[in-house]
C-alpha positions as CSV (number, residue, x, y, z in Angstrom):
1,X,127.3,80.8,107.6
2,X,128.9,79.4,110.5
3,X,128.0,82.5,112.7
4,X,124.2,81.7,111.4
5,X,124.8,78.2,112.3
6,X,125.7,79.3,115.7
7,X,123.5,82.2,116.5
8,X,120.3,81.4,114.9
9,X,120.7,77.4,115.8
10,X,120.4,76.5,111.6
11,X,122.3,73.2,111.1
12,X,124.4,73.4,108.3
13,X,128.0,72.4,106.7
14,X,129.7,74.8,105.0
15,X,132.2,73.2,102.2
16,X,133.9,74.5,99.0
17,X,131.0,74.0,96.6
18,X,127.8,75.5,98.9
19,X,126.4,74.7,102.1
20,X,125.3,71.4,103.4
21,X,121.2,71.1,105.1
22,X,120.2,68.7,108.1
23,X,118.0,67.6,105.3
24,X,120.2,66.2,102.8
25,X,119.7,69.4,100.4
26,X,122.8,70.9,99.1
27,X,122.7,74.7,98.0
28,X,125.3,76.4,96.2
29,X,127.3,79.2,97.1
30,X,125.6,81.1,93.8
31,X,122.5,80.6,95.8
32,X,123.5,81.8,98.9
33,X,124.8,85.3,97.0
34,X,121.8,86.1,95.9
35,X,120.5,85.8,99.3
36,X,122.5,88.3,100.8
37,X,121.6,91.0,97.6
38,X,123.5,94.3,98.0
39,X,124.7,93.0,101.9
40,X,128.3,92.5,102.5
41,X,129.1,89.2,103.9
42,X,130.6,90.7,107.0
43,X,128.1,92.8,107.7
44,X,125.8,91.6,111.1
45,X,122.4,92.1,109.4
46,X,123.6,89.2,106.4
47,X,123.1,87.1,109.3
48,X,119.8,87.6,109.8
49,X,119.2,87.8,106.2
50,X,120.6,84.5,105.3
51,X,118.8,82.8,108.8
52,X,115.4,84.4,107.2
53,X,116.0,83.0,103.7
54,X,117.1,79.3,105.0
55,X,113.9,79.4,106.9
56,X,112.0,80.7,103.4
57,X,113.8,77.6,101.7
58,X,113.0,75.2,104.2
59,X,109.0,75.7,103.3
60,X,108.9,74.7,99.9
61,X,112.5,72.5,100.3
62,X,110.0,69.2,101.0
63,X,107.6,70.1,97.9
64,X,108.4,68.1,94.5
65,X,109.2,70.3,91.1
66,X,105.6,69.2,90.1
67,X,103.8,70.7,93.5
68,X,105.6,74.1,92.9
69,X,104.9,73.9,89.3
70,X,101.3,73.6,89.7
71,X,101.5,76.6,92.5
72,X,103.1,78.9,90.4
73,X,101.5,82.1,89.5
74,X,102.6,85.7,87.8
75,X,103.2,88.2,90.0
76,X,104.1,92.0,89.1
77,X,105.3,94.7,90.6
78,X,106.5,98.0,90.1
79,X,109.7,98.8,90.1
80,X,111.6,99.7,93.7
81,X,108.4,97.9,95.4
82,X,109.3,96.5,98.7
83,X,108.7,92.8,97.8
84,X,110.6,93.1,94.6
85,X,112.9,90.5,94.9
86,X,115.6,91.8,92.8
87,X,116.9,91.5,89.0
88,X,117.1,87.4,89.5
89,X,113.7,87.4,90.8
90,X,112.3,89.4,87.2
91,X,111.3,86.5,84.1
92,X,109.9,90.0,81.8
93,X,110.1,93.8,82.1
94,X,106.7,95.2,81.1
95,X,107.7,98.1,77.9
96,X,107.6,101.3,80.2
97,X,109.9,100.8,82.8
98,X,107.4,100.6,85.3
99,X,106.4,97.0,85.7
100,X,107.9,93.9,86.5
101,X,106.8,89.9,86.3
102,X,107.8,87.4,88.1
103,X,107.0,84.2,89.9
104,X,105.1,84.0,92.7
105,X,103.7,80.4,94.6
106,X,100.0,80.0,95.8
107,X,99.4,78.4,99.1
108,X,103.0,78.3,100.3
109,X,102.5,80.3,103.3
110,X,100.3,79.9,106.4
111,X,97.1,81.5,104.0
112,X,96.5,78.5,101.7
113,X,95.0,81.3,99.2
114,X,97.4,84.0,99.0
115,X,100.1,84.0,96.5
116,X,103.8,84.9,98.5
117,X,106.7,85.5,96.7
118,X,109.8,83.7,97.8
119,X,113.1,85.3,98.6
120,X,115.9,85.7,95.9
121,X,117.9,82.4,95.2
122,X,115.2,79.9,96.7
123,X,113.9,78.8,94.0
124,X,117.4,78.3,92.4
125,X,118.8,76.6,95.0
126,X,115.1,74.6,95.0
127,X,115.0,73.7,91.2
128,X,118.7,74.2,90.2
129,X,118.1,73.8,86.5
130,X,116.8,76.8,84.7
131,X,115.2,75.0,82.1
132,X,111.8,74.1,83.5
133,X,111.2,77.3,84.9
134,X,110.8,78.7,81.2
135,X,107.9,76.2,81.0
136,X,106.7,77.0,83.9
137,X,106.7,81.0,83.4
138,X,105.1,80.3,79.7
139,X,101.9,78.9,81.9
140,X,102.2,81.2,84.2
141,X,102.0,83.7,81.7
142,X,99.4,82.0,79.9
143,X,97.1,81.8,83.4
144,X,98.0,85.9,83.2
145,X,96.7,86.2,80.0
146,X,93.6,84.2,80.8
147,X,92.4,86.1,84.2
148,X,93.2,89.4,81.9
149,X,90.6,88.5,79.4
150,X,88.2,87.9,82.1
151,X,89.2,90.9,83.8
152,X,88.5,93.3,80.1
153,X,85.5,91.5,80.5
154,X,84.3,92.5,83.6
155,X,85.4,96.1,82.8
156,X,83.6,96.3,79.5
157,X,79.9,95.5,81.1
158,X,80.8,97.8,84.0
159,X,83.1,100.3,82.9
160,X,82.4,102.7,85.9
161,X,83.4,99.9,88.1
162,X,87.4,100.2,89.5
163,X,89.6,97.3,88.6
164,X,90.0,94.4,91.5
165,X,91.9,91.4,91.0
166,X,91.0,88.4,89.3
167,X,91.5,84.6,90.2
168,X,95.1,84.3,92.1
169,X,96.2,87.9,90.3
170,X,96.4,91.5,91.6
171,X,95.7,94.4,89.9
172,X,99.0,95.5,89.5
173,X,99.9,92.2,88.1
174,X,96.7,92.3,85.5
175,X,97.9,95.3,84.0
176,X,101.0,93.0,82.7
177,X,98.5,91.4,80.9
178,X,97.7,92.5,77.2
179,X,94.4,91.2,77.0
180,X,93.7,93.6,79.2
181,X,95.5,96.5,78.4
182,X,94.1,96.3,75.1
183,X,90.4,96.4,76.5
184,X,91.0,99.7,78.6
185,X,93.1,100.9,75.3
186,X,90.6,100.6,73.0
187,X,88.9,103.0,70.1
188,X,87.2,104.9,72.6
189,X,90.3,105.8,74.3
190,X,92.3,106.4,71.2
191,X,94.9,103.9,72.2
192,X,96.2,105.7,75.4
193,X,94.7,105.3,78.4
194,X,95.5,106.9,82.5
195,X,94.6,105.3,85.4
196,X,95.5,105.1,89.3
197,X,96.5,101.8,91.2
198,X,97.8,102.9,94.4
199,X,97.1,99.5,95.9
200,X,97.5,96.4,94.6
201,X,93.8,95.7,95.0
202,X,92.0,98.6,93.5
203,X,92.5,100.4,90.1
204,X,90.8,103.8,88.6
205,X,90.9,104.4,85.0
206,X,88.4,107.6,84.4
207,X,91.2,110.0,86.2
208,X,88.5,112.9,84.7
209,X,86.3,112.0,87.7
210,X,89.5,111.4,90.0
211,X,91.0,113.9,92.7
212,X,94.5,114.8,90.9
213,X,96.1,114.0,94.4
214,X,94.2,111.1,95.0
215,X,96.8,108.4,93.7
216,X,99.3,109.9,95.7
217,X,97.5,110.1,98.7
218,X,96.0,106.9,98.6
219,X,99.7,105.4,97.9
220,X,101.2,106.8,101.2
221,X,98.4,105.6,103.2
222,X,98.6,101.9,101.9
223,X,100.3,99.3,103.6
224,X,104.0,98.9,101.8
225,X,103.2,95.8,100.7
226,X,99.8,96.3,99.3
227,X,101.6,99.6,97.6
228,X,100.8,100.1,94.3
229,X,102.1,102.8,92.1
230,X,103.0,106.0,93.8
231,X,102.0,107.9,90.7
232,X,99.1,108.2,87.8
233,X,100.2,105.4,84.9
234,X,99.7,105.9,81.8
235,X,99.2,102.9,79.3
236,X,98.8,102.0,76.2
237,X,98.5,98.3,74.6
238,X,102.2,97.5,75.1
239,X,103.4,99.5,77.5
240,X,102.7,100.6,81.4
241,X,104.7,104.0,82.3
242,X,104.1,106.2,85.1
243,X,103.9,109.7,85.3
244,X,106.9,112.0,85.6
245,X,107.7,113.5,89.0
246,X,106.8,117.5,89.1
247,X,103.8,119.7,89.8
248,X,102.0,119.9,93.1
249,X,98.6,117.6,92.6
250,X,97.4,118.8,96.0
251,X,97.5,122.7,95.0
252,X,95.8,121.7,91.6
253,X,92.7,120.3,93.4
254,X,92.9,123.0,96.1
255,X,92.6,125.6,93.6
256,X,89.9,123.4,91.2
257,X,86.3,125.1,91.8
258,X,83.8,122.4,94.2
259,X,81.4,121.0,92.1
260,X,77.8,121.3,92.5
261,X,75.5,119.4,95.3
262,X,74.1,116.9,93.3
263,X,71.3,117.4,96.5
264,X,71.2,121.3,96.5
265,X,70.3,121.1,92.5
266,X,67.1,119.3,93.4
267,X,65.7,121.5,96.0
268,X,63.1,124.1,94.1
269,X,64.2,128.0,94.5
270,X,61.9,129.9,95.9
């Protein structure tokens, strides 16, 4: 902390029980671990890491418990996602081992409508007491549930559509909604259904009209953090699981026969 205090110009006190802020705030050394994650103390890049996250901190250090609490929205992600903030950062596993919610704060950043997830251990060292961020994950979750509904909505009157976000959530974050789940899920689908979300802003659920390699491809070319899911999911109404690894999607549609020319079909043979 001091070598931060030094090199990155971050005024702060370092005592037994945390680290002291120009600003009064006091933030605990259980804080400032899960800053660092997986770094080692003595390693140069937990510099940088910890001079990043008391910058993150100092954003949303002015705002009062109520401010955040109104700002606070679900956000999930899949697993190993480069935004995922780590196991302090999940508040429920999706069934599947695929998705994972957590909190994420709308208008905190320099876009006043985009939802940005803050680094592990701010909002402890923000909030400190655990217990009103169960009420506020219970609304968040509610607000979830709420944009799912009019999500299944949406999808039932245009079913041919692809799946884009709804109010403040993703797509990725609507499929951790049940309302939803349970409207792609339904009779018609026998319960199971597969779909494609290689972005967090677009989602495919007839794969039968859908280049096999298509998820895949369209994964790799996103942005990693607009990265969905690398592979095809398959869900149900209580779970989201991807696909197992194997096969070769690319040779499967190489070898697949073209179909017709919708245009070519029309023109009279003579």
């Amino acid at each position: 902390m001091l070598a931060v205090a030094v090199l990155h110009d971050v005024d702060l006190v370092p005592d037994d029980d945390g680290v002291g802020l120009s600003s009064g705030r006091h933030v605990p050394w259980t804080a400032i671990r899960l800053a660092l994650g997986s770094l080692d103390a003595t390693d140069p890049a937990a510099r940088a890491a910890l001079a990043h996250w008391l910058l993150a901190l100092r954003t949303v250090a002015w705002r009062s418990p109520d401010d955040l609490a109104a700002r606070a929205r679900p956000v999930g992600l899949p697993r190993g996602h480069v935004l995922h903030q780590g196991q302090s950062w999940i508040r429920e596993r999706v069934p599947g081992g695929a998705l994972d919610l957590g909190f994420g704060f709308v208008g905190t950043g320099s876009d006043a409508d985009r939802v940005e997830l803050l680094p592990a251990g701010v909002l402890e060292a923000v909030i400190g007491d655990h217990e009103p961020l169960d009420l506020w994950w219970a609304a968040a979750r509610q607000y979830l549930e709420e944009m799912g509904t009019l999500a299944a909505d949406r999808y039932r009157r245009r079913p041919n559509e692809p799946l884009r976000p709804m109010g403040d959530c993703d797509v990725v974050t609507l499929l951790g909604a049940a309302s939803l789940r349970r409207a792609l899920c339904g009779r018609e689908r026998t319960g199971l259904c597969a779909a494609a979300v290689p972005n967090r802003t677009r989602g495919w659920v007839d794969l039968s009209r859908t280049d096999p390699a298509f998820a895949l491809v369209a994964a790799s070319l996103s942005d990693p953090h607009d990265r969905g899911f690398p592979r095809p999911l398959l869900l149900t109404r209580d779970e989201v699981a991807m696909a197992r690894e194997g096969g070769d999607p690319v040779l499967q549609s190489l070898r697949e026969r073209a179909a017709p020319d919708p245009v070519q079909a029309l023109v009279p043979r003579r």
